[in-house]
N, C-alpha and C positions, 0 to 999 in steps of 0.2 A: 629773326629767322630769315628776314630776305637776303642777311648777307653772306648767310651759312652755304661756304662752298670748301672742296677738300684740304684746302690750304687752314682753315679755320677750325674745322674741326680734325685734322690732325694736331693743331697746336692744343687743342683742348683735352685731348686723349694726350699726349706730352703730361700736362701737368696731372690727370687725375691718374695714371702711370705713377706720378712721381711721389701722388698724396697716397699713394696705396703701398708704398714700398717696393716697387717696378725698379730697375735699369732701365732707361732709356737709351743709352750710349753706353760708351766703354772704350780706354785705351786701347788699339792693336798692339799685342804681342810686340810684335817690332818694331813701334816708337814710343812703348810703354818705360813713362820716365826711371831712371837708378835706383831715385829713392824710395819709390814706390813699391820696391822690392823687400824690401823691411817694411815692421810698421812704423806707420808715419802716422801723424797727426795733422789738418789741414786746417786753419783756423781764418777765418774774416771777423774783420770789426768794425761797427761804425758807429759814428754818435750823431742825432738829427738833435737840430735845435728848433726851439718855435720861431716865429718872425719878433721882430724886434716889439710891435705893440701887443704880443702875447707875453704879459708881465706875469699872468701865475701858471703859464704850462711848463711844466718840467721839460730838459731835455730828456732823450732815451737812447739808451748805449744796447745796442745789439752784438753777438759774438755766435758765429755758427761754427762749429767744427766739424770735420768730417769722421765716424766711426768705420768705413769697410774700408777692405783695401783696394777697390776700384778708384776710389776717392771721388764717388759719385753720391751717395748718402750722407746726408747734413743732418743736426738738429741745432737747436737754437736756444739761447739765454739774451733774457730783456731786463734791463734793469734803469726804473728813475731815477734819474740825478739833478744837481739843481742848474738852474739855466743858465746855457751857456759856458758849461764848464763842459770842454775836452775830452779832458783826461779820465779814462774808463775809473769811475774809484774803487768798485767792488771788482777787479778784475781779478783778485786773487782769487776769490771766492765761487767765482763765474768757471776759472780756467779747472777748479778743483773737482767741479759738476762734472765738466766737460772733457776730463781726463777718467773720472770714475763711468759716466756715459759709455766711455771709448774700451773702456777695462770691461763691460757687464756685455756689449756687442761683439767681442772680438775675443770671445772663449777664453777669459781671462788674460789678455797681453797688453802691456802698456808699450804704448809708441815711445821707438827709439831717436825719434825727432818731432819737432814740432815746426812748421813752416807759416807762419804770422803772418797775415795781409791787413793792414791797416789804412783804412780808407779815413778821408778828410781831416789831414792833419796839412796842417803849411807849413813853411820851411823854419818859422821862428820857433816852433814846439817841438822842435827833433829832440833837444837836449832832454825837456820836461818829458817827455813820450820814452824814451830813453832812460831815463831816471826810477820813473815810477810804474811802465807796463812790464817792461821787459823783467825787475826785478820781482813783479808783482806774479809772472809767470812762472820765477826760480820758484817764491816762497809756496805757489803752488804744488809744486812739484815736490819739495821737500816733505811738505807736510803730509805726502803718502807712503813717503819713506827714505831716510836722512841718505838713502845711497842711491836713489832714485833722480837721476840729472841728465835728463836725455837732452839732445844737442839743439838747439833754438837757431832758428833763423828767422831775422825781423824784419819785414818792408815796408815801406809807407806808398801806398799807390794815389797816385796825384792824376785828376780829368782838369784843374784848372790854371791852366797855362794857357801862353802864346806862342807855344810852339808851333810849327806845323813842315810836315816836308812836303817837297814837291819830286817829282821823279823826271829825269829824262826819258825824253818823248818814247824810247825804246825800251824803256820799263813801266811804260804808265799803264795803267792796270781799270778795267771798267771803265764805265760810262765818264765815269769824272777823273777819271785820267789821273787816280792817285797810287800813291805808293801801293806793291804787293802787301797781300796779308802776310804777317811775317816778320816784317822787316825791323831789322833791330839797332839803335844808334846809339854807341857807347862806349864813344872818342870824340874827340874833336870837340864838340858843344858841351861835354858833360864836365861835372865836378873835377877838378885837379886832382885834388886827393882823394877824394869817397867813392864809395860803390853805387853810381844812380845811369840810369839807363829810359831810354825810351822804346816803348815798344806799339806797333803799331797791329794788332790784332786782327782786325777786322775789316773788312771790307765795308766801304762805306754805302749806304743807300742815297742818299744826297750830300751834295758839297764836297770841301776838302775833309780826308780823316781829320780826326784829330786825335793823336797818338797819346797812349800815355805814361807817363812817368811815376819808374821803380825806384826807388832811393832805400838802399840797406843801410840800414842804421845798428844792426847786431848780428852778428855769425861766429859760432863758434864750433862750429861743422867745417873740417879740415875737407870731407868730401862735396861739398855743395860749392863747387867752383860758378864764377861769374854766369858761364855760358849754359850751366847746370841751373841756376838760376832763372835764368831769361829763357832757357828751356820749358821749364817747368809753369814757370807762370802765363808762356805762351797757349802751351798744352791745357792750362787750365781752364783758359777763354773759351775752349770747346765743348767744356762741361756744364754749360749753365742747362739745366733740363727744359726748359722750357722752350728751348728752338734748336734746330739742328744743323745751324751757323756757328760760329764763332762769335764771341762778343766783346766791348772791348775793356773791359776786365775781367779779370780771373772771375769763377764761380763764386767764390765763397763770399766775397768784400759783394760782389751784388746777391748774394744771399743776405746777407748781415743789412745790407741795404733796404729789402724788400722785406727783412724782419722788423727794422725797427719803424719803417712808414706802415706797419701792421699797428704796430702798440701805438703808433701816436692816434689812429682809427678809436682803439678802446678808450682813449684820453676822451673823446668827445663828448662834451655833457658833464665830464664828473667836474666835482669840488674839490682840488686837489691842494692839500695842504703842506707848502713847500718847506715848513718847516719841521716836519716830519714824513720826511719820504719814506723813511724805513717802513712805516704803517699803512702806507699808501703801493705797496707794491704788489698788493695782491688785485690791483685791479687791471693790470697788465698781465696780469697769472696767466697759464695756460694749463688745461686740466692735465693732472702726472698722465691718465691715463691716454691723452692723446700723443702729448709728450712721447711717450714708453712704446705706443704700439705704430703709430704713425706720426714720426718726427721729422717728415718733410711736411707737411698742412699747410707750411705758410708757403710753398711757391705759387 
């Protein structure tokens, strides 16, 4: 309590706003993204592993997708997997919840796109990432109905690099003299041939930023041009509910984030038997009915 001053307990009303089904924020009208004009579907994913001397804790693969079309409301799917693996396995099955979720919020409409942010994958797993989510996301889709193929677009968002920019003296920006928030690189340093970009979001509190890197690995949305892209995921760094900055990735991959460092909290203590995960997944559950009425709880 001695540290409770207004900067603190605003951020606390932010999140108990957020756990009650509040708006905190919201796109203005006039730089309110294209897509967003139809429904969309907004999706983050991560997978947290144990440390290397945690031989029997499961990994856990989080996925939050957004239901309104503010693209300000999330909810979330956790699922066990075995250690150290990747690649989301049950993601068919995750995206199917999270498309029927999106269908029972949104007065029956299914999203005409779905816009993927995949956090913590490296550059050698693009292909395996590639192969097994993005297909894993058709057979979702199909399976609610064979004419049902709304358009995907898939990123991989990357914080670990050594990249960094610096700005000339007449653009340098704050105390630490870095690049503007904003600022987007995506020539010169980037892939020859692939769609990857850096994007510097946030204003730094100390040090130099450190920007981060978009890599598409799937689109088959004729209207989501590049800069439609780097748009949209800039715009998205504005939406984390919990502060009323920008941050420097998109909302949903630090949603996905801050849901699965939740389920690894419920791991604590149990006996988890990694040879039958499937049996073991209700101890990560989360009750339907908080799920159903308040599906932000985990910011």
């Amino acid at each position: 309590m001695s540290r409770l001053n207004p900067a603190v307990c605003s951020n606390i009303l932010l999140k108990i706003n957020s756990k009650l089904n509040g708006i905190n924020h919201t796109f203005a009208s006039v730089s309110r993204p294209l897509c967003l004009f139809r429904p969309v579907m907004i999706v983050g994913a991560d997978v947290t592993h144990p440390s290397p001397d945690q031989l029997s804790i499961p990994s856990v693969a989080a996925v939050t997708a957004s239901h309104d079309p503010k693209a300000f409301k999330y909810n979330i799917q956790i699922r066990l997997q075995p250690p150290k693996v990747e690649i989301i396995e049950d993601l068919e099955n995750i995206m199917r919840q999270q498309l029927l979720f999106f269908y029972r919020h949104t007065s029956a409409c299914k999203p005409e796109r779905i816009i993927f942010f995949r956090d913590g994958v490296g550059d050698g797993q693009f292909a395996q990432v590639l192969k097994s989510e993005v297909n894993a996301i058709r057979r979702a889709c199909f399976s609610l109905g064979q004419e049902y193929e709304p358009k995907v677009t898939f990123l991989v968002v990357q914080k670990r690099h050594h990249t960094r920019f610096f700005p000339r003296s007449e653009d340098a920006d704050g105390r630490y003299k870095n690049v503007p928030p904003g600022t987007v690189v995506d020539r010169e340093i980037t892939h020859p041939t692939e769609v990857d970009f850096y994007l510097v979001s946030h204003a730094s509190i100390q040090g130099v930023s450190r920007p981060t890197k978009y890599h598409l690995l799937w689109n088959d949305d004729d209207n989501m041009t590049e800069n439609e892209i780097e748009k949209i995921a800039y715009y998205l760094c504005h939406m984390f509910s919990r502060c009323t900055r920008s941050v420097s990735y998109p909302a949903p991959t630090y949603y996905a984030h801050l849901a699965a460092k939740r389920a690894r909290v419920y791991l604590e203590g149990e006996n988890i038997k990694l040879s039958d995960l499937q049996s073991q997944q209700h101890i990560c559950a989360v009750l339907k009915e908080i799920v159903s009425d308040h599906p932000m709880f985990f910011v």
